[in-house]
N, C-alpha and C positions, 0 to 999 in steps of 0.2 A: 459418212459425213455428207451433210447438204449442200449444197450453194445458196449462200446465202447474197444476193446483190446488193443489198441495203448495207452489206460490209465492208466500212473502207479502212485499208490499214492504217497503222498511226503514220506510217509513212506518209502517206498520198493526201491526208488528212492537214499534216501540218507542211504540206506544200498546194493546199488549197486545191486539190485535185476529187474529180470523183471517179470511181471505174465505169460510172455510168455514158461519160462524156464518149464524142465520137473523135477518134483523134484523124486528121488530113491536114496536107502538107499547102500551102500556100506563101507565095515571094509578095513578101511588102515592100513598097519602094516608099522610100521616105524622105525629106531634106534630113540632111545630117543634124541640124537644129532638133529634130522632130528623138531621132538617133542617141543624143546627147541629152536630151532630156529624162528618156528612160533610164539610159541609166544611171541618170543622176537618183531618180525614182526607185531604180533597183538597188543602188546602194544604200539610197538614205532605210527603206523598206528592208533589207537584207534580204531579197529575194535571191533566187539563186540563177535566174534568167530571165528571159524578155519574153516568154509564156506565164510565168508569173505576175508580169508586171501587164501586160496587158488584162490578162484575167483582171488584176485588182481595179484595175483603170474603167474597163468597160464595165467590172460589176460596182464600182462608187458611181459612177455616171447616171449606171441605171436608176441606183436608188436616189439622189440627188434630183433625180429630170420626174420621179414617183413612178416610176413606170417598174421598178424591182421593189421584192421586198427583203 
């Protein structure tokens, strides 16, 4: 069997993930406003956390501002 990378499972798939992506650890400090927002965001969205919900965030942004497609 080959490795295929272009493969991503249905898992990772329908948590908007790629195995392509680089994973590192970073502390966000936030106002609690900023906090409550997400997951107001993560609830209404059904995400399952707050890498979810940023993912969705920064990638509507980008397409919104034209800069993603």
């Amino acid at each position: 069997m080959v490795f295929n990378p272009d493969y991503v499972t249905k898992e990772a798939r329908e948590a908007g993930v790629n195995i392509k992506e680089v994973r590192t650890a970073k502390t966000i400090t936030a106002p609690v406003s900023l906090w409550s927002l997400m997951e107001l965001i993560r609830s209404k969205k059904g995400f399952n956390n707050f890498n979810q919900v940023l993912h969705f965030c920064v990638h509507k942004t980008g397409i919104d501002m034209g800069i993603e497609s």
